[in-house]
N, C-alpha and C positions, 0 to 999 in steps of 0.2 A: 464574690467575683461579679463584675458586671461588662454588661457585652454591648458594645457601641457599632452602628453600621454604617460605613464610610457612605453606604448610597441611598438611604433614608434617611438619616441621623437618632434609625430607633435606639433608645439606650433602657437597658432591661437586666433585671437579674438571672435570665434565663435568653437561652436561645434556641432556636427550633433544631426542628430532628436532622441530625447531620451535618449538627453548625447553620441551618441555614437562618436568615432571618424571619421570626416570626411576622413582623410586619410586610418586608415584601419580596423576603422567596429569596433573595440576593445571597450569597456566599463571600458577600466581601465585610467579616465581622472579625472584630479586634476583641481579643479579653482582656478587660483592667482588672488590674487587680486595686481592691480600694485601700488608700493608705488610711491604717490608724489615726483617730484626730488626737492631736492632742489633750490628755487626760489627767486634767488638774484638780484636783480638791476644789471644797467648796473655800471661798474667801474668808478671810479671818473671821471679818463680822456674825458671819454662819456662827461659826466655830462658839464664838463670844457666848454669844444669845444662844445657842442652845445649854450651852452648860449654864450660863444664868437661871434659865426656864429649869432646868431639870433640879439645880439647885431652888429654886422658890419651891419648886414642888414637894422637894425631902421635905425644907422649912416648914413647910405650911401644914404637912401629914406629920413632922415631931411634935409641931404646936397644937395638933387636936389630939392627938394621942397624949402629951404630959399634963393638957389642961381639961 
């Protein structure tokens, strides 16, 4: 939650004792609530190239292992 002061414009994750503003004493403090951002996966590409990488790596460890 973060706490915005309509008469400093402090904005903080915390607010002083009794609601009041830590920065300057005021009692005129809003609580936001922060919205979730949006929470996508990493892009295909990611996805691709890792599995390639993890795939070269089996490859390369069966190839010193059978030869």
């Amino acid at each position: 939650m973060a706490y915005l002061c309509k008469d400093c414009s402090y904005r903080g994750k915390t607010s002083g004792q009794g609601g009041q503003c830590p920065a300057c004493g005021s009692f005129n403090i809003t609580a936001q609530r922060v919205a979730a951002q949006n929470q996508e996966g990493p892009p295909l590409w990611h996805k691709i190239a890792l599995v390639a990488s993890w795939s070269l790596l089996l490859i390369l460890i069966l190839w010193k292992l059978i030869t």
